[in-house]
Every structure is written in C-alpha cells, then in structure tokens.
C-alpha positions in Angstrom: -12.2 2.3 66.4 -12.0 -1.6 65.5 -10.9 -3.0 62.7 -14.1 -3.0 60.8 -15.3 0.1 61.2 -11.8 1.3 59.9 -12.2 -0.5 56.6 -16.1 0.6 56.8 -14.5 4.3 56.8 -12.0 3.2 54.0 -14.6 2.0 51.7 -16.6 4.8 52.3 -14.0 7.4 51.9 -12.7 5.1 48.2 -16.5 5.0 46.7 -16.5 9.3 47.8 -13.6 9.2 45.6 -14.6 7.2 42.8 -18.0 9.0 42.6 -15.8 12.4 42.2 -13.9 10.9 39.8 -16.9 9.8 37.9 -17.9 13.1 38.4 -15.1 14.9 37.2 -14.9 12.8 34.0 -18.2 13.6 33.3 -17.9 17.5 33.5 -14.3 16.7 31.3 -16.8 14.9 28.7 -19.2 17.8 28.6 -17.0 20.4 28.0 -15.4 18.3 25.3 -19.1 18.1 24.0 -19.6 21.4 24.0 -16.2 22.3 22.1 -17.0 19.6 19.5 -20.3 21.3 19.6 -19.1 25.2 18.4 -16.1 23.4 16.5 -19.7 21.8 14.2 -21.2 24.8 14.1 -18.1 26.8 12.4 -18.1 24.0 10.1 -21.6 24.1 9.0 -21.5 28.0 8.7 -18.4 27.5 6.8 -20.4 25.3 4.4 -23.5 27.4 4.3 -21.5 30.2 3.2 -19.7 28.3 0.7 -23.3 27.0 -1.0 -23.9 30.7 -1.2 -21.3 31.7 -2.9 -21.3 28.7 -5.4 -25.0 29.4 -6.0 -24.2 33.4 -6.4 -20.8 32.8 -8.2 -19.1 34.8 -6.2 -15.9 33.7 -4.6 -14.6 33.6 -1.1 -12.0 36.6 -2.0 -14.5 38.9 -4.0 -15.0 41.2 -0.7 -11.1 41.9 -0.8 -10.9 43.3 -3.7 -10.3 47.0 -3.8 -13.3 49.1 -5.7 -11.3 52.5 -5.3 -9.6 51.8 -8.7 -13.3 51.3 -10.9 
C-alpha cells in the first residue's frame, strides 16, 4: 500500500468519524429536545391548572383537606 492510498484510507476512516460524531450530537440534541419538550408540557399543565383554580376560587390545597370532620 503506497503512501497515498494510506492517507486516502486515513481520510476516509477521519470523515467516517466525523460523520458519527455529527451523528451522535445530533441524537444527543434530540433527546435534549424531547426532555425540554415533556419539561414544557408539565409547565403548561401546571399553568392550566392554576387558571382553573383562580377562575373556580379554589386553591391548590383544597383537595387535602379532610371532610371526615363536617
């Protein structure tokens, strides 16, 4: 193997790396995208259910109280 093809090979086998790379920070962007994605959707249930109970008057303990004593 000459000298050329050797460097042909190491290019080859770098660009194989930096295309995994690439590849890997991509699936490590998703999953961050999806995390950020369920972390946005607790914080807009959150916030509907806090427009309920603002519109109801109710308040976010009112389901811990204890009706055994009425």
């Amino acid at each position: 193997m000459g000298i050329g093809d050797k460097a042909k090979n190491k290019a080859e086998e770098l660009a194989g790396k930096a295309k995994a790379g690439v590849g890997e920070g991509r699936t490590q962007e998703a999953k961050a995208d999806v995390k950020q994605a369920g972390e946005n959707v607790k914080d807009t249930g959150d916030d509907v259910a806090d427009a309920l109970r603002s519109a109801s008057g109710a308040t976010k303990f009112d389901n811990d109280r204890d009706d055994t004593l009425r």
